[in-house]
C-alpha angles and dihedrals in degrees: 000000000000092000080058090057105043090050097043082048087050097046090049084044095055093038085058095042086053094043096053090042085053096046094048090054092047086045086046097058097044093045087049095045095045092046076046093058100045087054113109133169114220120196143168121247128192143197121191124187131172116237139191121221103238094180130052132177116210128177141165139207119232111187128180126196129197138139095250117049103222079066103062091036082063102043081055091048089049097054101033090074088041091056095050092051093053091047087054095047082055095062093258117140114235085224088060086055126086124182114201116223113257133280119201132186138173132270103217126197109245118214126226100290092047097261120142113245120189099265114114110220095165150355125230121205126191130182128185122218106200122198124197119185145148090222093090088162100061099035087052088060090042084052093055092040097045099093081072087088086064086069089054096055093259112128102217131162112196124199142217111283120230130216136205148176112235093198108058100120092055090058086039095072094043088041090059091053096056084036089061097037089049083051093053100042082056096050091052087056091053093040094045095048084066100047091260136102131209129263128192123324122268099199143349131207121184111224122217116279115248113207096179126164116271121304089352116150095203121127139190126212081204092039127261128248107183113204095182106081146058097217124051149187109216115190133187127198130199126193111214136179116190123191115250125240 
């Protein structure tokens, strides 16, 4: 009887081992398909073009000084149409040509020690031209040219002009496409050099675009617009997480 028991005991002791090895290596491969399933690889994609600014803004100052105001004001009347020939004899279209209304400010006596007192001594009057075109080339040279009007008695202070590139929403569309496939070609390098490929994407992020000058390896976590040359790099950038096979 008790070699019954011990073998009926041994038989239910083995059925149960087996049971609880079966049921770890079923566990095991649940537990290691699901964590399979929940893998993803995320990478950064990019797209970089050259572009050409086919818009600039260019504008310059143009001030008068006197002790009576009517003066100045007249001074001011007297270069603004001079300007604005010059600007014309250049090539340049009046209706590309905007002139700001004036701002005027006082001239005050200063003491001894350099403080201002109340007393007027003189008024100040500027004025901005601003000239928008497609034609960069030509408003870049005008830019440069411009200081001739000081020879001609005309106080002008020219600045900097900025250009820009009035189709960027259209590339930017096209940029973020090459931007995604460049993301997934290098998430099927990654994936196949560990014996894996790639399934659907889990998620996508657009990065900031960078128009930087050309060959500039400066970067904005905000993005980047340079207005100071002609020619630009624009990149854009895409986050991607594919799902792993």
């Amino acid at each position: 009887m008790d070699n019954g028991r011990t073998f009926q005991w041994f038989n239910s002791g083995t059925a149960l081992a087996i049971g609880i090895v079966i049921a770890s290596v079923i566990f095991g491969w649940f537990y290691s398909t699901a964590k399979r399933g929940d893998e993803a690889i995320t990478v950064t994609g990019s797209a970089k073009r050259r572009i050409t600014s086919d818009l600039v803004v260019w504008s310059a100052g143009v001030s008068s000084q006197s002790a009576q105001l009517t003066e100045a004001y007249r001074q001011l009347s007297d270069n603004i149409p001079r300007i604005e020939q010059y600007l014309l004899s250049k090539g340049i279209p009046e209706d590309q040509m905007t002139v700001s209304s004036i701002a005027s400010s006082t001239i005050k006596k200063r003491d001894s020690e350099g403080n201002e007192t109340g007393e007027i001594t003189g008024y100040n009057l500027t004025q901005q031209i601003e000239v928008r075109s497609t034609d960069v080339a030509k408003i870049a040279q005008i830019a440069r040219e411009a200081t001739e009007l000081i020879n001609q008695g005309i106080l002008i202070e020219s600045s900097a002009p900025k250009y820009y590139y009035t189709k960027i929403g259209d590339l930017k569309i096209e940029m973020l496409g090459e931007a995604a496939k460049d993301a997934k070609e290098r998430a099927e390098r990654i994936a196949q050099s560990t014996g894996n490929s790639i399934g659907s994407v889990r998620s996508a992020k657009m990065g900031v675009l960078q128009i930087t000058a050309a060959d500039s390896t400066d970067v904005s976590d905000y993005g980047m617009y340079d207005t100071t040359t002609i020619d630009k790099d624009m990149t854009a950038v895409v986050n991607v997480s594919f799902a792993v096979n």
